[in-house]
N, C-alpha and C positions, 0 to 999 in steps of 0.2 A: 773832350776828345771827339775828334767825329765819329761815323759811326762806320766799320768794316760791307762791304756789298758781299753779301755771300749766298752764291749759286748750286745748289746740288740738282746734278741731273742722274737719269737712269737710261740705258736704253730704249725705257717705254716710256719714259717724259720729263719735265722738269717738275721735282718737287717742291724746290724755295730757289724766291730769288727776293733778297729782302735785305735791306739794313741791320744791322746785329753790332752789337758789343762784341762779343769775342765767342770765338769755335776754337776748343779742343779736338785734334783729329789723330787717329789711330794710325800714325803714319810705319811705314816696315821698321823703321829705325828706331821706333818708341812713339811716344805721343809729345805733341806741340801746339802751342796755344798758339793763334793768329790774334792781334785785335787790328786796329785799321793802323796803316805805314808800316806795315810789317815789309822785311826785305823782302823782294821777291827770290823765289826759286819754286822746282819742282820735286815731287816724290811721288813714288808708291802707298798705296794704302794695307794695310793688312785688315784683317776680319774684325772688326770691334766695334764700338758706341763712338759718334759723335756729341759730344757737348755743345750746345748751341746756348748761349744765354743772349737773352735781346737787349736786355737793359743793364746798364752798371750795379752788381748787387741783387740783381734776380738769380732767381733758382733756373739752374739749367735745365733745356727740354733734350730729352737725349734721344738720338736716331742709330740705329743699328746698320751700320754698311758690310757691304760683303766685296773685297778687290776693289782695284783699280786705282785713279790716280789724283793728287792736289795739286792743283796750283795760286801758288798767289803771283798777281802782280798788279800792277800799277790800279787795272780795276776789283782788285779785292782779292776772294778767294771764290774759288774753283773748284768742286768736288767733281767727277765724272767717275761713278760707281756703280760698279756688275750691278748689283744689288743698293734698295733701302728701303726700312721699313719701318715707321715709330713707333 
């Protein structure tokens, strides 16, 4: 499977922008796996941990967000967050 492009940014910069297997995200509605071809759409974020895993079978690196908002589309995924912090 390829591999998902997944971008979190902050106010004060970007923190990843990198190739990844799959990101778990704290979205308002509950939490949602992305990996790559995921449908696109938009959400809200609520205050919780990201899962990041890079490789198929690795241990997740988790990041703490605080607000704001997801998006997937055609080029991956999209965090844009008040807050992040690993």
């Amino acid at each position: 499977m390829p591999d998902l492009r997944f971008t979190l940014v902050t106010p004060e910069r970007q923190l990843m922008s990198e190739d990844v297997y799959m990101v778990v995200v704290p979205g308002s509605e509950g939490e949602f796996g992305v990996l790559a071809g995921h449908a696109p759409f938009m959400t809200t974020l609520r205050d919780g941990n990201l899962s990041v895993i890079r490789k198929e079978g690795a241990a997740p690196e988790t990041i703490r967000v605080s607000g704001g908002f997801a998006e997937v589309g055609d080029n991956g995924l999209t965090i844009l967050a008040e807050s992040a912090e690993a």
